[in-house]
ZAZAVO-812864 format. One record per residue (C-alpha): residue number from 1; residue in three letters; x, y, z. Coordinates in nm, 2 decimals, decimal comma. Layout:
<sites>
@seq = NUM type = ALA c1 = X c2 = Y c3 = Z
...
</sites>
This chain:
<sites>
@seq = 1 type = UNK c1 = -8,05 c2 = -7,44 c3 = -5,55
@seq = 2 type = UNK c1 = -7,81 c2 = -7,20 c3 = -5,69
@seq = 3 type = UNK c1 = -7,92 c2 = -6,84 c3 = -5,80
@seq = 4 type = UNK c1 = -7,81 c2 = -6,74 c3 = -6,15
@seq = 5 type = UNK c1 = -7,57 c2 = -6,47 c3 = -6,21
@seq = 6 type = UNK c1 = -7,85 c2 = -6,21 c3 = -6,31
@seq = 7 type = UNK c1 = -8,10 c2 = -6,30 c3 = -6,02
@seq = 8 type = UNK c1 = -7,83 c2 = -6,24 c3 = -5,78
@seq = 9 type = UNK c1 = -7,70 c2 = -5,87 c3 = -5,97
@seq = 10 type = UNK c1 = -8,05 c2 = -5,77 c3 = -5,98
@seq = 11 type = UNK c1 = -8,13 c2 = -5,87 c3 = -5,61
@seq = 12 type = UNK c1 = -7,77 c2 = -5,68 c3 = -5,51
@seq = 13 type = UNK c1 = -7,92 c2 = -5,39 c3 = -5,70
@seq = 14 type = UNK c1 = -8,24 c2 = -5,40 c3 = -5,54
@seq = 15 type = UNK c1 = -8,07 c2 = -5,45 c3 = -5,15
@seq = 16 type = UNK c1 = -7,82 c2 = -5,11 c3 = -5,25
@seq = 17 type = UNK c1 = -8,13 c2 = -4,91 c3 = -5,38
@seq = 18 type = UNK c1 = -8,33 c2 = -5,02 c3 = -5,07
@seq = 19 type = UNK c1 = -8,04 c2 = -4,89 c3 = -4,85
@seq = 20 type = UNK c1 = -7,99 c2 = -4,55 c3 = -5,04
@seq = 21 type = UNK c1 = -8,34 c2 = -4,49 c3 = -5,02
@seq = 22 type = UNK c1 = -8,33 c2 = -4,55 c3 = -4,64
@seq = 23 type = UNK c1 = -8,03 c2 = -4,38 c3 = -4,56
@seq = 24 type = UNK c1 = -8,02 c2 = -4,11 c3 = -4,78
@seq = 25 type = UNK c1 = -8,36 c2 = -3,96 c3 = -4,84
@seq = 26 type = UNK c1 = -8,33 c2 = -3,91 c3 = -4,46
@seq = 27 type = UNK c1 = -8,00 c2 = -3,66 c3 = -4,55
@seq = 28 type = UNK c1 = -8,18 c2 = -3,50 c3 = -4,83
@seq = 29 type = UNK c1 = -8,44 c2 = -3,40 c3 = -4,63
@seq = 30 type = UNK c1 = -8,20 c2 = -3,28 c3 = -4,44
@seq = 31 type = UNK c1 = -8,03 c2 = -3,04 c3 = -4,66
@seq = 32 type = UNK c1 = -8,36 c2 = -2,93 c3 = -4,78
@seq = 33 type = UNK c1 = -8,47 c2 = -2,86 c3 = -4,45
@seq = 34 type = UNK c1 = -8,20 c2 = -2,65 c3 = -4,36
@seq = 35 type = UNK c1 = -8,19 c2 = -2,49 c3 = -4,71
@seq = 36 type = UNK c1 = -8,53 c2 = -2,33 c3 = -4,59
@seq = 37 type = UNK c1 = -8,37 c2 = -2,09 c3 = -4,36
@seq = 38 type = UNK c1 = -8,22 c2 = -1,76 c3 = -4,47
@seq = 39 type = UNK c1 = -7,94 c2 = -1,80 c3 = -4,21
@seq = 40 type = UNK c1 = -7,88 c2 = -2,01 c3 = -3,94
@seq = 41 type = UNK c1 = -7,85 c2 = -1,95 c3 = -3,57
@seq = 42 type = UNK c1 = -7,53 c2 = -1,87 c3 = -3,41
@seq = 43 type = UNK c1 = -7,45 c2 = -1,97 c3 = -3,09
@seq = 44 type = UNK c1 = -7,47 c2 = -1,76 c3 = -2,77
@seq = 45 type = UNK c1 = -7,23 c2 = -1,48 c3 = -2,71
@seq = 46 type = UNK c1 = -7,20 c2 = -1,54 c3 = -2,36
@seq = 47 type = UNK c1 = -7,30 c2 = -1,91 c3 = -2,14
@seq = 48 type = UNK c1 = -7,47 c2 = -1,91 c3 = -1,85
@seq = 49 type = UNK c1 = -7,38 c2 = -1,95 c3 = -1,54
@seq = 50 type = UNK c1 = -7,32 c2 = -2,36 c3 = -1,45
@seq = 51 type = UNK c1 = -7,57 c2 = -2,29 c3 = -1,18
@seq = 52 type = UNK c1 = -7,82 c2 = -2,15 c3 = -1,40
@seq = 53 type = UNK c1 = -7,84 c2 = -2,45 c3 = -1,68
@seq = 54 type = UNK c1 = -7,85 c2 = -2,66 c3 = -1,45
@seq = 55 type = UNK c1 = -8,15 c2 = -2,48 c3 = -1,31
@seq = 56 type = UNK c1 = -8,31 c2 = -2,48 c3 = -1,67
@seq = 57 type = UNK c1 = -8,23 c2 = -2,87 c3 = -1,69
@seq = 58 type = UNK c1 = -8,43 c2 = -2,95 c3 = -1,39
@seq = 59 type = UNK c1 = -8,68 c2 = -2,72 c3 = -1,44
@seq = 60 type = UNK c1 = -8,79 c2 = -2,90 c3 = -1,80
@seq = 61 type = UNK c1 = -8,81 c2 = -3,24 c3 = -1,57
@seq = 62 type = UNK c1 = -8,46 c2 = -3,36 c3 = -1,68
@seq = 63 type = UNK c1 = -8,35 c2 = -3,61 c3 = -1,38
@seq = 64 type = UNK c1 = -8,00 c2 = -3,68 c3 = -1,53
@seq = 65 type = UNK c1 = -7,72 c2 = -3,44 c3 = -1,59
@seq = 66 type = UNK c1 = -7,73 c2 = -3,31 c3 = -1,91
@seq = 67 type = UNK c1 = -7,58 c2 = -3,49 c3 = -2,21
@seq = 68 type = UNK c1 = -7,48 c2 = -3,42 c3 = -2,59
@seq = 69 type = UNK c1 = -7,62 c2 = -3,64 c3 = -2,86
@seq = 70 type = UNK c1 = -7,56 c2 = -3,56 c3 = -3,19
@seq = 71 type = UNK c1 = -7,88 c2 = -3,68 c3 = -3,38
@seq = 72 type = UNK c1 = -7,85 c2 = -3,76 c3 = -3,73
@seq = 73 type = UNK c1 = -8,19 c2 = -3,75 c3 = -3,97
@seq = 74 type = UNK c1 = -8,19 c2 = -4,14 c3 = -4,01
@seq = 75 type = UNK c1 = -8,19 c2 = -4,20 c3 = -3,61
@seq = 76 type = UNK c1 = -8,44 c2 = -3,85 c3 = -3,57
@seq = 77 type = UNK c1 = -8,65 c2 = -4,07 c3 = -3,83
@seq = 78 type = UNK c1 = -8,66 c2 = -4,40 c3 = -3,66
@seq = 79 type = UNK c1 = -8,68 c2 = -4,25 c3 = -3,36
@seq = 80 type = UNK c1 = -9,02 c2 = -4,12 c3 = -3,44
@seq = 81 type = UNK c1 = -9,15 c2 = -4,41 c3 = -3,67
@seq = 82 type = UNK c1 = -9,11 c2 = -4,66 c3 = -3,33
@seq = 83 type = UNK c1 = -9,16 c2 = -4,41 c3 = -3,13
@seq = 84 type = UNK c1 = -8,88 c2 = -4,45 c3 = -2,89
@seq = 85 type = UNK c1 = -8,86 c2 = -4,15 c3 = -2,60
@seq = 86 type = UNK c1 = -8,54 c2 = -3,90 c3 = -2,74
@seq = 87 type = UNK c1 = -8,31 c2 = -3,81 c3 = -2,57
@seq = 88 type = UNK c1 = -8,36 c2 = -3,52 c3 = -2,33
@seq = 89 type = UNK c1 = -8,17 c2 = -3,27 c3 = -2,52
@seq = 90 type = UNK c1 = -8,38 c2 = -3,26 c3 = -2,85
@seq = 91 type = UNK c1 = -8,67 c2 = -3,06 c3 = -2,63
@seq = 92 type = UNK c1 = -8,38 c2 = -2,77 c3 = -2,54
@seq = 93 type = UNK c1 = -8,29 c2 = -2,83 c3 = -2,95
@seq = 94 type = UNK c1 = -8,64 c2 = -2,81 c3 = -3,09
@seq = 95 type = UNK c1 = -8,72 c2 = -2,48 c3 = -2,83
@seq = 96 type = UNK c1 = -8,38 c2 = -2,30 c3 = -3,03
@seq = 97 type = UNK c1 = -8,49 c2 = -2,43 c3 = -3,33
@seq = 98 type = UNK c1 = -8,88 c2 = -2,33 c3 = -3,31
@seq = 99 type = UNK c1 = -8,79 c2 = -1,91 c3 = -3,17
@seq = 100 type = UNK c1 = -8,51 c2 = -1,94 c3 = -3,45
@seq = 101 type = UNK c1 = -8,78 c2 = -2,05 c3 = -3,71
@seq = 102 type = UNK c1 = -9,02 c2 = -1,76 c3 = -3,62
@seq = 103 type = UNK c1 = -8,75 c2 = -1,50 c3 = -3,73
@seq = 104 type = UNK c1 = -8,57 c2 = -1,72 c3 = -3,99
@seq = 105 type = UNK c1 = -8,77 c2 = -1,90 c3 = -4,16
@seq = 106 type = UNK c1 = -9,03 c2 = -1,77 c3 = -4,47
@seq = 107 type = UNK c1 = -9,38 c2 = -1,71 c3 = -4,39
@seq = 108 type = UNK c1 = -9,53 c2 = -1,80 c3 = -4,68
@seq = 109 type = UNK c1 = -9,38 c2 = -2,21 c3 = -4,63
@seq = 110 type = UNK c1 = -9,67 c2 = -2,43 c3 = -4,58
@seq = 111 type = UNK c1 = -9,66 c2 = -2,66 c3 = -4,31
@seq = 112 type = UNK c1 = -9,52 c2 = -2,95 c3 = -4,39
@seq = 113 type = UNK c1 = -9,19 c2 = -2,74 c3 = -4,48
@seq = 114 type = UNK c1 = -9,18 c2 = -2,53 c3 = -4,14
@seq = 115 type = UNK c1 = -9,20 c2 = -2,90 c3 = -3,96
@seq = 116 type = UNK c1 = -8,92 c2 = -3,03 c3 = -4,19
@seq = 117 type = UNK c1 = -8,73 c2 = -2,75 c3 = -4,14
@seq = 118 type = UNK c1 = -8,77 c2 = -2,70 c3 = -3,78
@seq = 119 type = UNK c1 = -8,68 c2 = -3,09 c3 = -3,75
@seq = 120 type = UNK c1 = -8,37 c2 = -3,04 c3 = -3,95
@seq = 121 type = UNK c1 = -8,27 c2 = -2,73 c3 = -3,78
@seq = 122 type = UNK c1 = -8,32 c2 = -2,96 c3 = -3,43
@seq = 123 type = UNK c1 = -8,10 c2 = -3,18 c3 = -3,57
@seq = 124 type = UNK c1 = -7,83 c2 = -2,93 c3 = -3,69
@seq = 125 type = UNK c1 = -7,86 c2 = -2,74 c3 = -3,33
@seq = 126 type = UNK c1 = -7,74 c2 = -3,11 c3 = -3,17
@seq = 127 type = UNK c1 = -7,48 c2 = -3,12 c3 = -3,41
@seq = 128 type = UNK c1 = -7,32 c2 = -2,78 c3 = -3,37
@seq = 129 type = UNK c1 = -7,41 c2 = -2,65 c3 = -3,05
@seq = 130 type = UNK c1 = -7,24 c2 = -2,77 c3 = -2,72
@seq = 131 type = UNK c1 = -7,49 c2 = -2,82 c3 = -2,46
@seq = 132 type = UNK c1 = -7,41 c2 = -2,58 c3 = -2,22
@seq = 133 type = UNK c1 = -7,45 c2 = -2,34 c3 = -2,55
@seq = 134 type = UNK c1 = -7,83 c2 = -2,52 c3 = -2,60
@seq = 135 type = UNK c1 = -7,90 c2 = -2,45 c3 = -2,21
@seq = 136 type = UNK c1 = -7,70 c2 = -2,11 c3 = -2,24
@seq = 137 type = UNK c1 = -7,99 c2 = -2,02 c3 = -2,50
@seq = 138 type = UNK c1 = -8,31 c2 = -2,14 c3 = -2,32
@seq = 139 type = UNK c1 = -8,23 c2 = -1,90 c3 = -2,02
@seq = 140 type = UNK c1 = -8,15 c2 = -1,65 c3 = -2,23
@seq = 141 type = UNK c1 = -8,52 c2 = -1,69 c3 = -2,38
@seq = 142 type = UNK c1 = -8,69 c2 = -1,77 c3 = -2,05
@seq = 143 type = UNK c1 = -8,50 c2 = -1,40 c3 = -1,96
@seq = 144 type = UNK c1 = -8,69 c2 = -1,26 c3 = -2,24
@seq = 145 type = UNK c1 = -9,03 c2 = -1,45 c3 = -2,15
@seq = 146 type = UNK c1 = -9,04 c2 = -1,33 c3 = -1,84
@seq = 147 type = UNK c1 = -8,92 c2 = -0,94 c3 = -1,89
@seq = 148 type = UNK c1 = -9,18 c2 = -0,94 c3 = -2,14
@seq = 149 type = UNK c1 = -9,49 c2 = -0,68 c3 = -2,03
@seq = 150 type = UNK c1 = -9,80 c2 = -0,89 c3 = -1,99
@seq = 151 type = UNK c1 = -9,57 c2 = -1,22 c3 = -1,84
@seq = 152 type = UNK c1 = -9,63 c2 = -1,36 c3 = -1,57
@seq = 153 type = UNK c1 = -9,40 c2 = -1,27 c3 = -1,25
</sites>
């Protein structure tokens, strides 16, 4: 059995709006995301010492040497919906992401933004950042944690 001309056109249209809906509400949501930030994070000035990422790596649990993955929003996205473990380097990310969001992003964005933004910005931070840059940042902020008055020694 043979499908007409106009069942298989509008079954083609239906299959390339399926696939633009999949693959690229993830990127808008993306973009918006990001556009919630006044500016974005620049990488540190300075990277720490080999020695001391690698001491930030193993102190988060991380029993592999450290490894770049650039995430994209569709793989962040299906990532979560089967909930597959991500890889290790979107907790060193989301940590960047979440102290650059307390500075960078509006106040007065409800929740749902600040976790869409905070996402996207954990994606970006993959994307752009090195690494060592991602670890570089960590102990910078686990400098600041612990030089703070009240932390613990």
């Amino acid at each position: 059995m043979a499908l007409s001309r106009r069942t298989t056109l509008a079954l083609t249209a239906a299959l390339l709006a399926l696939a633009a809906l999949v693959f690229g509400l993830p990127w808008w949501l993306y973009q918006q995301g990001l556009a919630a930030y006044d500016q974005l994070p620049q990488p540190p000035a300075q990277l720490a010492s080999p020695t001391e990422q690698q001491q930030v790596w193993q102190r988060a649990g991380a029993a592999e040497a450290p490894e770049a993955v650039a995430l994209n929003p569709v793989s962040y996205l299906l990532s979560a919906t089967v909930q597959a473990r991500p890889p290790e380097i979107t907790a060193y990310a989301w940590r960047v992401a979440s102290d650059h969001s307390r500075t960078h992003l509006p106040q007065t964005e409800g929740p749902l933004k600040r976790h869409l933004a905070g996402a996207a910005l954990t994606i970006w931070l993959t994307r752009q950042w090195r690494v060592e840059q991602l670890l570089s940042r960590i102990a910078e902020l686990e400098r600041i944690a612990t030089a703070a008055p009240g932390s613990p020694a």
